[in-house]
N, C-alpha and C positions, 0 to 999 in steps of 0.2 A: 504494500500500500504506500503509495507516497505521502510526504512530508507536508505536504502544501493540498487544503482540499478545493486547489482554484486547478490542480494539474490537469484535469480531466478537460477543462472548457480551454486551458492554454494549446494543450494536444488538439480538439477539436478547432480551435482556431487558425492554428498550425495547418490543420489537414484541409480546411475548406481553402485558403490561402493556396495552399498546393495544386490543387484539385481547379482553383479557378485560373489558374497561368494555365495550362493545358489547352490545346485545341479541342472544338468538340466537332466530332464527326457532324456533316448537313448530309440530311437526307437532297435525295437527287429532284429538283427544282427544275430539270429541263437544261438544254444545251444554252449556254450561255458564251455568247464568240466573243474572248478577248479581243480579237480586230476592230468588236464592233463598240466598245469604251468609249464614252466618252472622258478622256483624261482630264485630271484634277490633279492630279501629281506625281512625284517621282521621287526616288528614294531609293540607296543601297543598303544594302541590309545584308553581312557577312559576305560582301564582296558580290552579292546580285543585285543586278539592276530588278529593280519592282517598281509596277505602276500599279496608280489608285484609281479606279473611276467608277463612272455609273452606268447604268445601262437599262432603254425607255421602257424594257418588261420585264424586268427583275429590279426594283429602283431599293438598292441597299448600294454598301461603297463596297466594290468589289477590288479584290488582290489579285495580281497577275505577276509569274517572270515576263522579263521583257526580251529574253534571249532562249528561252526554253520551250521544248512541245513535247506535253499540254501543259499552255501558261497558266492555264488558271490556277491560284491557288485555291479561293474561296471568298468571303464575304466575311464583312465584320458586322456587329451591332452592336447598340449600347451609346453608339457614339455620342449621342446626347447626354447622354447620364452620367461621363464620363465615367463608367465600367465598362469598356467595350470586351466582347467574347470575340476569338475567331473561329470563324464556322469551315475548315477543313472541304472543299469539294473533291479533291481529287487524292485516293490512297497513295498515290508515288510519290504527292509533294506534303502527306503526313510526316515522316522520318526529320524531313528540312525542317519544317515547324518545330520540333520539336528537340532537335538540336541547340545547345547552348542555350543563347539567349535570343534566339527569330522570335519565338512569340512577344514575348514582352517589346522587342524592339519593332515587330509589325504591327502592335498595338499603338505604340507609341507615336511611331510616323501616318498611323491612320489617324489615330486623335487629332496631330499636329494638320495637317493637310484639310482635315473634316471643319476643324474651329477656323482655319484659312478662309478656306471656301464658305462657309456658313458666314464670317466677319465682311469680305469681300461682298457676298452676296446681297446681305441686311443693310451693307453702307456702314 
């Protein structure tokens, strides 16, 4: 039994903490054409170029390589709330996410590019 009766909600904090940096799998939403982006920004992220954009029948901010096939990475959300998820579309670029630090640092340059674009946008 441990020393401390707060250990239990420290570990649980720990582990939700954990658990929300991870990619979460997206169920399959339809073919989605990188080509067809409209870009909002750009970004290297462990030495890959990555673009951010939209696109007019799936309107989330979608992640792509910009030298890779199949570029897509996935989608983000949250962006508003400033908690963004990212939602994983393709198993081959699961492993890259999941490396080092790609998610937090795709989270990151998605927030930054999203509050751009949103600021930009509002005036």
């Amino acid at each position: 039994m441990s020393l401390s009766r707060y250990a239990q909600h420290r570990v649980r904090t720990h582990y939700l903490r954990a658990i929300k940096a991870l990619p979460l799998p997206a169920p399959s939403i339809g073919p989605v054409d990188p080509a067809r982006l409209t870009i909002l920004g750009r970004d290297h992220i462990a030495g890959r170029a990555i673009v951010f954009g939209t696109h007019t029948d799936a309107p989330r901010l979608w992640t792509a390589f910009h030298d890779t096939e199949p570029s897509l990475i996935g989608y983000l959300t949250g962006l508003a709330t400033g908690e963004p998820d990212l939602w994983v579309c393709d198993d081959t670029h699961r492993i890259w996410a999941t490396e080092g630090n790609n998610t937090p640092d795709l989270k990151r340059a998605a927030t930054r590019i999203w509050s751009d674009c949103t600021r930009d946008c509002e005036g």
